[in-house]
Backbone as CSV, one residue per row, in Angstrom:
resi,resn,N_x,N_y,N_z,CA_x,CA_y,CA_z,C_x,C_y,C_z
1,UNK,-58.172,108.469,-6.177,-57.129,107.471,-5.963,-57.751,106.081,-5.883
2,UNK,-56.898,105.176,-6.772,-57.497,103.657,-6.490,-57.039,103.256,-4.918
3,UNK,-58.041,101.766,-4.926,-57.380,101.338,-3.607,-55.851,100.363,-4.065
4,UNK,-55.823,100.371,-4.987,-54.541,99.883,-5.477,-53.714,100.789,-4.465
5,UNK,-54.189,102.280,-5.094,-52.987,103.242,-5.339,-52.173,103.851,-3.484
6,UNK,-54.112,103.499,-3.249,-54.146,104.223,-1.478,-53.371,102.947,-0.582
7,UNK,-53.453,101.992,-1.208,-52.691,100.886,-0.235,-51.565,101.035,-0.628
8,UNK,-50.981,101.293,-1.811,-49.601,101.496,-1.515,-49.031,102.220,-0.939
9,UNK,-49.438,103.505,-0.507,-49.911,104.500,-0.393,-49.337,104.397,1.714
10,UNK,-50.368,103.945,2.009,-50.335,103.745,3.513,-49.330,102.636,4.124
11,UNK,-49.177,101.503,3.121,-48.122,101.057,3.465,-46.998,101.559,3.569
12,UNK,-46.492,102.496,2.790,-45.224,103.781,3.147,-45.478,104.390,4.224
13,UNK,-46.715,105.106,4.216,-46.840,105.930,5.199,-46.877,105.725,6.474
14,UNK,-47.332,104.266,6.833,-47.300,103.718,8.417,-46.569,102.628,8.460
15,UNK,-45.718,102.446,7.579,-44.836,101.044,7.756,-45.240,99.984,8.418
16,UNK,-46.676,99.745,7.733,-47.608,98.544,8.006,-47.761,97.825,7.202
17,UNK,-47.874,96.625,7.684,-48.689,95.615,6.723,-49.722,95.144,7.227
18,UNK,-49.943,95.739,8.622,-51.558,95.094,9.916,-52.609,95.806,8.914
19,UNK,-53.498,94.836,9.606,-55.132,95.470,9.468,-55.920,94.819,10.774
20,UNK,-56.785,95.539,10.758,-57.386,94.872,12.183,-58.835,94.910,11.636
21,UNK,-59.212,93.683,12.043,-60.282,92.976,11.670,-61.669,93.511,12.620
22,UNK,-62.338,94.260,12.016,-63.320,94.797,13.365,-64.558,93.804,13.183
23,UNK,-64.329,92.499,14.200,-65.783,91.730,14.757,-65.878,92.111,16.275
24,UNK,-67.218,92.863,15.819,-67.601,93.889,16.885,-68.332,92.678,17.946
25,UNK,-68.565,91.968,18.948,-69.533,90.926,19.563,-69.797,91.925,21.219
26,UNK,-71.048,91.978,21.176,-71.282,92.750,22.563,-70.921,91.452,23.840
27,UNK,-71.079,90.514,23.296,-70.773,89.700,24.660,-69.022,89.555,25.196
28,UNK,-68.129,90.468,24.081,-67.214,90.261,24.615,-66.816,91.733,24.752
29,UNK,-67.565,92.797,24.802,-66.917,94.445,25.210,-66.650,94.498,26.820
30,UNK,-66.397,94.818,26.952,-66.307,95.356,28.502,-67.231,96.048,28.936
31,UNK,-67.827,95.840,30.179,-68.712,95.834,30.970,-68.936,97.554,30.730
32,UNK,-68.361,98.397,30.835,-68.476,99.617,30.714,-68.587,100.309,29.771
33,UNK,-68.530,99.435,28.654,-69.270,100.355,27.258,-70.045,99.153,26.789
34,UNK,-70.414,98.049,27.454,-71.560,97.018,26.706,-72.994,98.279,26.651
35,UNK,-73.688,98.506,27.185,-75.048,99.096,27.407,-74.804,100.091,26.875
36,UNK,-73.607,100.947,26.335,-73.812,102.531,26.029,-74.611,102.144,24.578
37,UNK,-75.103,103.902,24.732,-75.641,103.894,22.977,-75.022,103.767,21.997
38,UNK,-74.724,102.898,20.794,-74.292,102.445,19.839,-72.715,102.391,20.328
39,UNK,-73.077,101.225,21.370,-71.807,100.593,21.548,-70.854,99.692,20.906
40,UNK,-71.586,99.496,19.442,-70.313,98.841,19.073,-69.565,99.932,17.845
41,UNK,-70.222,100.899,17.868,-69.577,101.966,17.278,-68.590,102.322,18.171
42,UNK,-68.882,103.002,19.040,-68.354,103.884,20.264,-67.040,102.580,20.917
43,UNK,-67.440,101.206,20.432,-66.254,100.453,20.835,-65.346,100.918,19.396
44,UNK,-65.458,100.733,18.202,-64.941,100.036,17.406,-63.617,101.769,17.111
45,UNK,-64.882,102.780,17.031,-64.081,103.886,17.400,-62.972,104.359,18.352
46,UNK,-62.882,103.518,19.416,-61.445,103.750,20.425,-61.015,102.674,19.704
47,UNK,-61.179,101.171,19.038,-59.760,100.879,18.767,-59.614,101.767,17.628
48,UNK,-59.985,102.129,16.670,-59.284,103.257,15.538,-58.777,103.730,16.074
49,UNK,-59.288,104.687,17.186,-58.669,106.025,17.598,-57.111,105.422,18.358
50,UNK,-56.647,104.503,18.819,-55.939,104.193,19.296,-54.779,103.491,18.148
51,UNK,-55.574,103.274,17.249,-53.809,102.355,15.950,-54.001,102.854,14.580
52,UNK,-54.805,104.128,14.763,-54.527,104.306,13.222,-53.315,104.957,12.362
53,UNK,-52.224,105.126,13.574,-50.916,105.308,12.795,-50.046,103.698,12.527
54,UNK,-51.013,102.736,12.592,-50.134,101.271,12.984,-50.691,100.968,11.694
55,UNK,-51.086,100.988,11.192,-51.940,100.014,10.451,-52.428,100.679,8.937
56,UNK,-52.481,99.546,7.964,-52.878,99.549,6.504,-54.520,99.393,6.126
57,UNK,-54.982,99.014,6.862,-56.068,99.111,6.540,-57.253,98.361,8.057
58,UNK,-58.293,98.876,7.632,-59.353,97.650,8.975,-60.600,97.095,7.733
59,UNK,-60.657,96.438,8.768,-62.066,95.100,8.132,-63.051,94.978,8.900
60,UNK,-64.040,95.689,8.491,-65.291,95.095,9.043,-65.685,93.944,8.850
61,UNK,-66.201,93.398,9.398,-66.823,92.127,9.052,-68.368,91.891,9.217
62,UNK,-69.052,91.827,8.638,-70.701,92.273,8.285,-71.666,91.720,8.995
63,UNK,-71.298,90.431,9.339,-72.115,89.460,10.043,-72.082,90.067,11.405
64,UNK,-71.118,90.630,12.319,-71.064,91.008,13.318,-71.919,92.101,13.368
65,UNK,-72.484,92.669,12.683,-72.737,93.864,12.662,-74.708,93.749,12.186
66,UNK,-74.614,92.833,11.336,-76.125,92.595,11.086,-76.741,91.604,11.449
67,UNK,-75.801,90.827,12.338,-76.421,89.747,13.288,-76.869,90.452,14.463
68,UNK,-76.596,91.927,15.412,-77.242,93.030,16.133,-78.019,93.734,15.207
69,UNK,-78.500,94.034,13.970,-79.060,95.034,13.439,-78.361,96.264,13.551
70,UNK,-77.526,96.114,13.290,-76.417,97.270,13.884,-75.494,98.166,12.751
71,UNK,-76.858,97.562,11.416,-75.738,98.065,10.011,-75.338,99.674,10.303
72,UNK,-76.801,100.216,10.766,-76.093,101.969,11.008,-75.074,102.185,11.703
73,UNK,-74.091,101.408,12.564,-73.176,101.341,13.279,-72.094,101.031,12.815
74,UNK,-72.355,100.049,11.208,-71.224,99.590,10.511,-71.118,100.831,9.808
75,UNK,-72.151,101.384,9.276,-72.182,103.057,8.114,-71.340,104.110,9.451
76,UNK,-71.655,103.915,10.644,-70.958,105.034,11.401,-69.717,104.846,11.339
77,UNK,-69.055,103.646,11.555,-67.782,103.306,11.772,-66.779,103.340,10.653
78,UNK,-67.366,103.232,9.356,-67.186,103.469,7.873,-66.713,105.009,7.844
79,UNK,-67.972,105.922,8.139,-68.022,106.968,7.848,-66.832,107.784,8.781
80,UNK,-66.716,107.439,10.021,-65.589,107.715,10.744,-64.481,107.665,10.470
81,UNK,-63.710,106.326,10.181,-62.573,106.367,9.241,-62.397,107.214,8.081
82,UNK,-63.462,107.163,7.357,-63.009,108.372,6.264,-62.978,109.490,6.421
83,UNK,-63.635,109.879,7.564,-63.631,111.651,8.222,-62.400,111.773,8.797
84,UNK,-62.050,111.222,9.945,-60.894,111.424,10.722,-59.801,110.527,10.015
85,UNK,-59.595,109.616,9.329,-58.325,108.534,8.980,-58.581,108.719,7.328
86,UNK,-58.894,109.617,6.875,-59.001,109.262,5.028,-58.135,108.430,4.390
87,UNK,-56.743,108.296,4.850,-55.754,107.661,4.038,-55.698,105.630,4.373
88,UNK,-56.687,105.749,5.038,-56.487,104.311,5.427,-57.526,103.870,4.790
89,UNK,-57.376,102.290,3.927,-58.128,101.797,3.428,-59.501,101.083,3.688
90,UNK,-60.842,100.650,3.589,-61.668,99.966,4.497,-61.836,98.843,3.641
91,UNK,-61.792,97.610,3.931,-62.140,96.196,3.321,-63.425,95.713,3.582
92,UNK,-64.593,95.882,3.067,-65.545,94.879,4.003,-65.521,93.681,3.868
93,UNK,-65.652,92.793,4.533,-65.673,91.472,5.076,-67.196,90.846,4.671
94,UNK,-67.275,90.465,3.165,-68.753,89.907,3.437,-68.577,88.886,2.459
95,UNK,-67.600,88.479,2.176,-67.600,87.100,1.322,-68.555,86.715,0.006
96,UNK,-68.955,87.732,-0.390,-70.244,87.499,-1.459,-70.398,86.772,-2.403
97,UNK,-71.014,85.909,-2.856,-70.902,85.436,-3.948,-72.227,84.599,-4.476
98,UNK,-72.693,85.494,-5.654,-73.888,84.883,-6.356,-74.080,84.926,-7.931
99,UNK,-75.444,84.427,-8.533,-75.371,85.197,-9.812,-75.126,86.574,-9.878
100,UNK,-74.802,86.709,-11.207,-74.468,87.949,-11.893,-75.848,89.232,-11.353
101,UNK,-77.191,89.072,-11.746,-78.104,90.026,-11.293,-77.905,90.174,-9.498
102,UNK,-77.553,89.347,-8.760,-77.779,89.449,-7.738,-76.530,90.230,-7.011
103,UNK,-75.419,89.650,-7.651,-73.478,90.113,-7.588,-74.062,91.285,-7.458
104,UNK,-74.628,92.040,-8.260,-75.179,94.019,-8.684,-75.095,94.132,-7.478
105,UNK,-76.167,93.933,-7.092,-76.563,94.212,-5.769,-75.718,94.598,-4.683
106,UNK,-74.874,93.189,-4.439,-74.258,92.972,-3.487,-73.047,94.002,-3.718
107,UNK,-72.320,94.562,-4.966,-71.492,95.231,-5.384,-71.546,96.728,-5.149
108,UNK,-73.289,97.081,-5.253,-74.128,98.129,-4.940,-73.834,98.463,-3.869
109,UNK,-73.727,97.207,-2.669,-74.503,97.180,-1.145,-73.147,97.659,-0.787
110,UNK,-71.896,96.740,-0.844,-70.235,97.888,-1.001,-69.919,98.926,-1.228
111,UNK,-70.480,99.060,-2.506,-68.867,100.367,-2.745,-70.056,101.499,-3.209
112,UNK,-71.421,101.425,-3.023,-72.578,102.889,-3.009,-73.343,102.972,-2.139
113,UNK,-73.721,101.581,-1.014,-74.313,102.239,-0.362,-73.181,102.115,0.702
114,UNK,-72.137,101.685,1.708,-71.391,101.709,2.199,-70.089,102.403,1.907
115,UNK,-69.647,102.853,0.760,-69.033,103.646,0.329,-67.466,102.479,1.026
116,UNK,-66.997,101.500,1.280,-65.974,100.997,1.915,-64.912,101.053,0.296
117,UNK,-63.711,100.869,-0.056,-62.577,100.727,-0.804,-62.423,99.527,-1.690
118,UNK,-62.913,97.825,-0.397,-62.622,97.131,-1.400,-63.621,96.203,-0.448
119,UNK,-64.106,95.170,-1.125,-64.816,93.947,-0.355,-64.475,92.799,-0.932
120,UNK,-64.809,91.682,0.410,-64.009,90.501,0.153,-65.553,89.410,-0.724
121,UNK,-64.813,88.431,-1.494,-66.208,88.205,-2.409,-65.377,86.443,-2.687
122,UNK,-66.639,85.422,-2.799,-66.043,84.080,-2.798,-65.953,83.856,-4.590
123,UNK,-65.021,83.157,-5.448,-65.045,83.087,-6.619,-65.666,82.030,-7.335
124,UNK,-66.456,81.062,-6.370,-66.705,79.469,-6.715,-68.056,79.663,-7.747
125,UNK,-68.554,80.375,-7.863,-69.403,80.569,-8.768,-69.301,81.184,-10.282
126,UNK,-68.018,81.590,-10.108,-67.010,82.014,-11.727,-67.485,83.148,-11.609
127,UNK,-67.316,83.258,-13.312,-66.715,85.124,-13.569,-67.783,86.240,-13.727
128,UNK,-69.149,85.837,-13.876,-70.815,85.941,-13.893,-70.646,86.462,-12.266
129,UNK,-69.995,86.016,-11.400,-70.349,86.394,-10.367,-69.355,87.364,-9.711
130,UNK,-68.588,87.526,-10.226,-67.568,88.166,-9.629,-67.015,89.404,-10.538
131,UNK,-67.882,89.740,-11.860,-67.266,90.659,-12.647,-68.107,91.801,-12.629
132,UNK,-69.577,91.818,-12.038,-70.071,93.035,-11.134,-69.067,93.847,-10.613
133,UNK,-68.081,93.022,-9.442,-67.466,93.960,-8.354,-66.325,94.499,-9.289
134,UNK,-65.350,93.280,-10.179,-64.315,93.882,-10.787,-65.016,95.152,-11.603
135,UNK,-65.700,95.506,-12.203,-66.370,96.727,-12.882,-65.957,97.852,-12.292
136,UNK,-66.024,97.967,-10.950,-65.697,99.347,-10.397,-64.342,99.306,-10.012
137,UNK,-63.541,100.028,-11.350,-62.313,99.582,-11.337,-61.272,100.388,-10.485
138,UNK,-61.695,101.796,-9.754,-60.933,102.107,-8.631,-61.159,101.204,-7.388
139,UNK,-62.022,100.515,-7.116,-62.430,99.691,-5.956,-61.617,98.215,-6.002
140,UNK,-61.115,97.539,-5.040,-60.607,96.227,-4.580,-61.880,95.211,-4.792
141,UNK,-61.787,93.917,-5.234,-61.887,93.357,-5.360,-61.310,91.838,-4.624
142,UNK,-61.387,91.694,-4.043,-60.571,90.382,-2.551,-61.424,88.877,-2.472
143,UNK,-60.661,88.181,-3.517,-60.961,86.772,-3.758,-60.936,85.743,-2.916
144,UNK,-61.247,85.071,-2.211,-60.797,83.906,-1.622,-59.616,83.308,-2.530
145,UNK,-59.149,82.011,-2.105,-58.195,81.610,-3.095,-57.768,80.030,-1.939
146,UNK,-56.435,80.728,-0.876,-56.419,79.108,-0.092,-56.776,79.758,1.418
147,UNK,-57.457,79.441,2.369,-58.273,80.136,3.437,-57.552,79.661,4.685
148,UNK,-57.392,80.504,5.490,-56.925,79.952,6.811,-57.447,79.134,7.799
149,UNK,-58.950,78.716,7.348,-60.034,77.599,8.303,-59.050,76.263,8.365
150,UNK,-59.459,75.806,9.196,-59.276,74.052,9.351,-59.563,73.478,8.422
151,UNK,-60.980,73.652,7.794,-61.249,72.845,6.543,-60.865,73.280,5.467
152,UNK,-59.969,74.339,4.919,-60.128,74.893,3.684,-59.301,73.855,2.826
153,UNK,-58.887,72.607,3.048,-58.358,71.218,2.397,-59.417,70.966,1.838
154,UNK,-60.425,70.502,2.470,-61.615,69.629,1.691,-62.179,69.856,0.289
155,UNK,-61.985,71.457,0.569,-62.214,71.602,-1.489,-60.761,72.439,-2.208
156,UNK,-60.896,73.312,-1.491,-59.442,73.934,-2.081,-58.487,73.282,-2.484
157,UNK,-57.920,72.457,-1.866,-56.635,71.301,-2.054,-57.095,70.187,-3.111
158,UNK,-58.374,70.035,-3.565,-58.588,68.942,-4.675,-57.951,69.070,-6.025
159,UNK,-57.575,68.117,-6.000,-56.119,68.057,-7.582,-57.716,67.923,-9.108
160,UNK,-57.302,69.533,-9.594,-57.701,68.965,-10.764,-57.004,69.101,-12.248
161,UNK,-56.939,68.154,-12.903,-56.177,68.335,-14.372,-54.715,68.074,-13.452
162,UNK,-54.492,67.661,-12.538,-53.138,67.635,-11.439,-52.601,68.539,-10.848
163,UNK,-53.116,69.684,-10.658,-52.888,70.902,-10.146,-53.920,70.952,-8.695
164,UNK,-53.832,72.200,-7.753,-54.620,71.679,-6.883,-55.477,73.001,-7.138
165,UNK,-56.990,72.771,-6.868,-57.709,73.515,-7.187,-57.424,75.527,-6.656
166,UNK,-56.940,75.411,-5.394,-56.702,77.210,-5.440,-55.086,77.498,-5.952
167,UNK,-54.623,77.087,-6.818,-53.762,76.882,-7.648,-54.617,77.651,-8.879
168,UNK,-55.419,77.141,-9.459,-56.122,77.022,-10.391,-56.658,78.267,-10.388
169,UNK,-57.509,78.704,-9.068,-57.897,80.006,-9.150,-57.040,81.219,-8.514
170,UNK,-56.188,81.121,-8.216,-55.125,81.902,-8.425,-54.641,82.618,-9.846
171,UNK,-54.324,81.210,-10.398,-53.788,81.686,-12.072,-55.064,82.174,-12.937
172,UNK,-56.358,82.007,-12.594,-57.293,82.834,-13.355,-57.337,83.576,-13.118
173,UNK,-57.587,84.088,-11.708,-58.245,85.567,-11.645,-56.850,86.270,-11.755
174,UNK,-54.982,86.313,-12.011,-54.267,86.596,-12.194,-53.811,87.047,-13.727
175,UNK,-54.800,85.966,-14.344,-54.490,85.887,-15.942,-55.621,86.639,-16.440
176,UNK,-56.736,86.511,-16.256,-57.962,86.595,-17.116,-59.155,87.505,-16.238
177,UNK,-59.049,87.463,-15.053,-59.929,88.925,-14.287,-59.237,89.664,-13.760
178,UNK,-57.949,90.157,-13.515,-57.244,91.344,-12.726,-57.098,92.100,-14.521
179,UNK,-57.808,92.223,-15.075,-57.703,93.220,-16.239,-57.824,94.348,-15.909
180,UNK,-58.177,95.362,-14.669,-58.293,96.378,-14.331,-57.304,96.694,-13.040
181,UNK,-56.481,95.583,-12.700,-55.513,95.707,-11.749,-56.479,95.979,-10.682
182,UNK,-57.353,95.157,-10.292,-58.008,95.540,-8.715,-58.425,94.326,-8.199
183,UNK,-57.505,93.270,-8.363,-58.173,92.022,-7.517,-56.912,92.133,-6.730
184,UNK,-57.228,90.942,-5.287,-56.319,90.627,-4.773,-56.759,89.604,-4.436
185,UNK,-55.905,88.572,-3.184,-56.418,87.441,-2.901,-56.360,87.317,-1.184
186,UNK,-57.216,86.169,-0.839,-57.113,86.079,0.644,-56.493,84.558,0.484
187,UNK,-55.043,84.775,0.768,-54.434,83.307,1.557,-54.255,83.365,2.760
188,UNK,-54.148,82.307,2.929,-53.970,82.094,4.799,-52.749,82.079,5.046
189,UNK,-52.851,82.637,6.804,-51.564,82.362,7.470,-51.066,81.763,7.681
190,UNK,-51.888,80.056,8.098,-51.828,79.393,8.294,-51.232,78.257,7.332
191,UNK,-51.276,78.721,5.998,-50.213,77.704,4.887,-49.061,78.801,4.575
192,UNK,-48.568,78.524,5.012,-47.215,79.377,4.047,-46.481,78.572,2.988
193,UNK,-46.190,77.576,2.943,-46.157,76.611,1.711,-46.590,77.173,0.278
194,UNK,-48.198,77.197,0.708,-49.050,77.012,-0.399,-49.302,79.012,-0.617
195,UNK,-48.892,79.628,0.288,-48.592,81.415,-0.132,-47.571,81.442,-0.822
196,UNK,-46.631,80.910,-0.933,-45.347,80.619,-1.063,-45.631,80.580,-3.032
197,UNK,-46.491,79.069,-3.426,-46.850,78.739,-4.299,-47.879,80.370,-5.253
198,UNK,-48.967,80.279,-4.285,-49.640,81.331,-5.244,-48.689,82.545,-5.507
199,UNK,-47.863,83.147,-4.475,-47.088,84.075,-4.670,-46.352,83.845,-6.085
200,UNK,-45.950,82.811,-6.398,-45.120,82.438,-7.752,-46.231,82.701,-8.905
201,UNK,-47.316,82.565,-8.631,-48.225,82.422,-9.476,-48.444,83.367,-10.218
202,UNK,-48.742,84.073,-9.328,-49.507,85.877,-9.526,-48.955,87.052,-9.486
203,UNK,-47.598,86.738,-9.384,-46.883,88.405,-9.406,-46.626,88.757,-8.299
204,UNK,-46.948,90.456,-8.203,-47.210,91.693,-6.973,-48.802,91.555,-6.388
205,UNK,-49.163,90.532,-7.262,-51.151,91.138,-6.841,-51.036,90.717,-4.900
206,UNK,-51.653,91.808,-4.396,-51.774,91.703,-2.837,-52.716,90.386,-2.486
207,UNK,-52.024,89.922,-0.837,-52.876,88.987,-0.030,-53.570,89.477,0.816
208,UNK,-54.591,89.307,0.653,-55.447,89.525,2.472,-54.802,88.349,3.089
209,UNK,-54.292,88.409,4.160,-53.770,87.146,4.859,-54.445,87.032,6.408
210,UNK,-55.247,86.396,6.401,-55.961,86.121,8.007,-55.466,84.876,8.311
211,UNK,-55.525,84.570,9.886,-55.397,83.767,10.500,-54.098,83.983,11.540
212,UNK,-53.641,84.920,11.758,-52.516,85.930,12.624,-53.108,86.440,13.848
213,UNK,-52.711,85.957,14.751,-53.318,85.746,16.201,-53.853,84.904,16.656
214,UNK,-54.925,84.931,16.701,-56.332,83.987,17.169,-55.862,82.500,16.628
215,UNK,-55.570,82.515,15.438,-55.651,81.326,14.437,-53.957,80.769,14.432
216,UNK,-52.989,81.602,15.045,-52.038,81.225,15.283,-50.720,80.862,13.674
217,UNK,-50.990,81.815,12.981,-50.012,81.338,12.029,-48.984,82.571,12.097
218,UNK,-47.514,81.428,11.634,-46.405,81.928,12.218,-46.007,83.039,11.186
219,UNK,-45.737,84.493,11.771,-45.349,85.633,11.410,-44.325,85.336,10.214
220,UNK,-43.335,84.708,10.713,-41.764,84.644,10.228,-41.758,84.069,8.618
221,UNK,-42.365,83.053,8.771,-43.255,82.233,7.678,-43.512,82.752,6.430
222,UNK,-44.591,83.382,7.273,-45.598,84.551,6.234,-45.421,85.085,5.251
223,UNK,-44.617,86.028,6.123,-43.586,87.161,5.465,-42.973,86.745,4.710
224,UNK,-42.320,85.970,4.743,-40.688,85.543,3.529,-41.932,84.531,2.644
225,UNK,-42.944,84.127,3.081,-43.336,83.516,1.531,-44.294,84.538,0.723
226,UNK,-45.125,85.573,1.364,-46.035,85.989,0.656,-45.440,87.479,0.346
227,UNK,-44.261,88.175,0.738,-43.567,89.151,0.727,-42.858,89.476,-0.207
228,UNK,-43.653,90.502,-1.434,-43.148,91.031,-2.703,-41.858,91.637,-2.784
229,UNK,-41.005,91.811,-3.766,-39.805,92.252,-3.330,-39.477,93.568,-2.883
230,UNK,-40.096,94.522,-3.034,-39.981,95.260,-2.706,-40.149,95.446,-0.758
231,UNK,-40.706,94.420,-0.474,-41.791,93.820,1.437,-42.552,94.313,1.293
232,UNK,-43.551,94.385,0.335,-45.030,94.397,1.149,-45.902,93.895,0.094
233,UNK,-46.859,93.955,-0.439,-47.546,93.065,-0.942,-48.443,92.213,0.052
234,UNK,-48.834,92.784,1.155,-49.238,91.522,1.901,-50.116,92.862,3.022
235,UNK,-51.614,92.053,3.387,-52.559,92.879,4.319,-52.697,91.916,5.319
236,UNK,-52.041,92.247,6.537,-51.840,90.819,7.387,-52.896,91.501,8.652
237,UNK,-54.235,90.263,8.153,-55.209,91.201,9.476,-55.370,89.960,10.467
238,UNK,-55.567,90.899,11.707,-55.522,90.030,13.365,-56.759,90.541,13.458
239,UNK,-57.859,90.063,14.195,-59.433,90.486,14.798,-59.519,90.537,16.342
240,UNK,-59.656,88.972,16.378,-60.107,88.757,18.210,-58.459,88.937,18.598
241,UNK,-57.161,88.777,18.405,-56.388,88.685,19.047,-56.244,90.458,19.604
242,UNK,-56.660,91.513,18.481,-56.227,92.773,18.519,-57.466,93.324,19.569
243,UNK,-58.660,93.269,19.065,-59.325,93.737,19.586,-60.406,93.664,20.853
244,UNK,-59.653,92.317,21.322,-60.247,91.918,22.905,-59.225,91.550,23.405
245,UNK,-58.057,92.247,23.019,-56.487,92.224,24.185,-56.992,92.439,25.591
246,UNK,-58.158,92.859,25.856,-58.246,93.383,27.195,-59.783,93.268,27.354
247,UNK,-60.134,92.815,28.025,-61.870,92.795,28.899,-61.994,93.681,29.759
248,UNK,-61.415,94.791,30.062,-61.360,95.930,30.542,-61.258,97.322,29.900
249,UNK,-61.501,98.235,30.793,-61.546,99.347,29.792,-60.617,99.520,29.265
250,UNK,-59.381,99.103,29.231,-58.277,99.832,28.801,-57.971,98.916,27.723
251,UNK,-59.111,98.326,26.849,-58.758,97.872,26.012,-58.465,98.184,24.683
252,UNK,-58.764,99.711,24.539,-57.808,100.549,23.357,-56.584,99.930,24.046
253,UNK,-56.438,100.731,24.696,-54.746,100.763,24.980,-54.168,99.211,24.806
254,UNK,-54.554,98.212,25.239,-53.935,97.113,25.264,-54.034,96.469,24.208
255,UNK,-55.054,97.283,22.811,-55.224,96.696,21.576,-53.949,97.390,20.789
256,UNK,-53.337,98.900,21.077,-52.465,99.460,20.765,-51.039,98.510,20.482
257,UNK,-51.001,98.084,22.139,-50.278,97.527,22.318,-49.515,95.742,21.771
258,UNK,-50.639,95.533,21.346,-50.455,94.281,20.586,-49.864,94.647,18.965
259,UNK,-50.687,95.711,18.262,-50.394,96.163,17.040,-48.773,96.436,16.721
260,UNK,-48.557,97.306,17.894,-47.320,97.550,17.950,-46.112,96.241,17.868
261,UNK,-46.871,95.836,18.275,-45.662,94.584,18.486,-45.898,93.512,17.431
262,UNK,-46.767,93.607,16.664,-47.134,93.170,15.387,-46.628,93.145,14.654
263,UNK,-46.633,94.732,14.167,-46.131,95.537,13.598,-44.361,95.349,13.607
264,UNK,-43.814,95.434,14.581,-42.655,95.237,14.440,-42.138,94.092,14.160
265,UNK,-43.091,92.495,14.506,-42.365,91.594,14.355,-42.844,91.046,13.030
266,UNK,-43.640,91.707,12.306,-44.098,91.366,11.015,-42.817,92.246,10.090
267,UNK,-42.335,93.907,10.202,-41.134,94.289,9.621,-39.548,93.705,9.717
268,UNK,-39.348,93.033,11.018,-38.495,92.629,11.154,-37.981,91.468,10.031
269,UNK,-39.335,91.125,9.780,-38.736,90.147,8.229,-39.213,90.455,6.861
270,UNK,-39.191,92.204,6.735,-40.112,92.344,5.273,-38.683,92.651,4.760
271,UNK,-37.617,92.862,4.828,-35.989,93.493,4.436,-35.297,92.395,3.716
């Protein structure tokens, strides 16, 4: 099964559009599983174990994980989801983007030696760099495009030919690299305007959409601009808001508890 096929897939099946962003940071676990052995496994594993009927997919995010040396912890947490959760998708979070010999690599370092579904990869270096990952054409492919940072104006938003530049790369990788149907894009939560815009652009092709919680962009928004007709089309991932709901142990549970309510107030406008 593609991850095309498996995300559509789980979006039926859990009437989700969440993903939860796993940045694992030991300085913010709770006191009672900071010191255990491969604690940010053994963390990252109770929030799974606690929302994996909530949710479309999770995201590792790489830096968290190899800024501890802790990649065997990212391969455990990988390998876990696909043992116990097979139907849920894994995104890695590593933004890649280089020459073409080096792209290999990094394409390698995804989807053979991590075995994850789809990884997120920057496009500013063109199609040399980014047509490694499209190659493995059951695997996702997850573009940047307009970003939920503070700064993502300073280059993204530059008018060129009078268009504004993630305009521009929207309609390429829509026109001329989704030839295997496995790209998608990461817009932010934080513009709905400009989701609004690429959505016109590109069809059904899916958003990674960050910036939902922590980063504060409005649900209601979202939804009605980046929301395919059918409602879904859209991977709406939360990180620090989901997964440090609680500085206590009971922070499965209180990460549950946020999803849930996510979850519902993200469906309440996919109809």
């Amino acid at each position: 099964m593609s991850f095309i096929e498996k995300l559509n897939s789980i979006w039926e099946e859990n009437d989700s559009l969440v993903c939860i962003g796993l940045d694992p940071d030991l300085e913010r676990f709770p006191k009672s599983i900071r010191d255990v052995p491969d604690a940010i496994f053994q963390f990252n594993k109770r929030i799974i174990d606690a929302t994996h009927d909530l949710v479309c997919a999770y995201k590792p995010q790489i830096a968290y994980f190899s800024a501890e040396s802790a990649e065997n912890q990212l391969t455990k947490t990988i390998q876990y989801i696909q043992s116990e959760y097979p139907s849920i998708p894994i995104i890695l979070d590593s933004k890649r983007g280089d020459i073409g010999s080096t792209a290999k690599k990094y394409a390698v370092e995804a989807f053979e030696r991590f075995k994850v579904d789809a990884v997120t990869i920057n496009p500013y270096m063109g199609y040399d760099s980014a047509e490694p990952f499209l190659s493995y054409q059951d695997k996702g492919t997850v573009l940047l495009c307009r970003t939920s940072n503070s700064g993502a104006s300073d280059i993204q938003d530059l008018v060129v030919d009078g268009v504004p530049l993630y305009q521009k790369v929207a309609t390429l990788i829509s026109d001329k690299w989704n030839y295997n149907n496995n790209c998608l894009l990461v817009v932010g939560a934080t513009w709905p305007s400009q989701m609004a815009k690429v959505r016109s652009l590109v069809g059904d092709m899916p958003f990674l959409v960050p910036g939902v919680g922590a980063q504060g962009g409005d649900i209601e928004a979202l939804v009605k601009a980046g929301k395919t007709t059918n409602g879904t089309g859209l991977i709406i991932s939360s990180s620090r808001g989901v997964i440090y709901a609680s500085s206590e142990d009971d922070f499965d549970r209180k990460a549950r508890e946020v999803v849930l309510k996510l979850r519902s107030q993200i469906n309440s406008h996919r109809k």
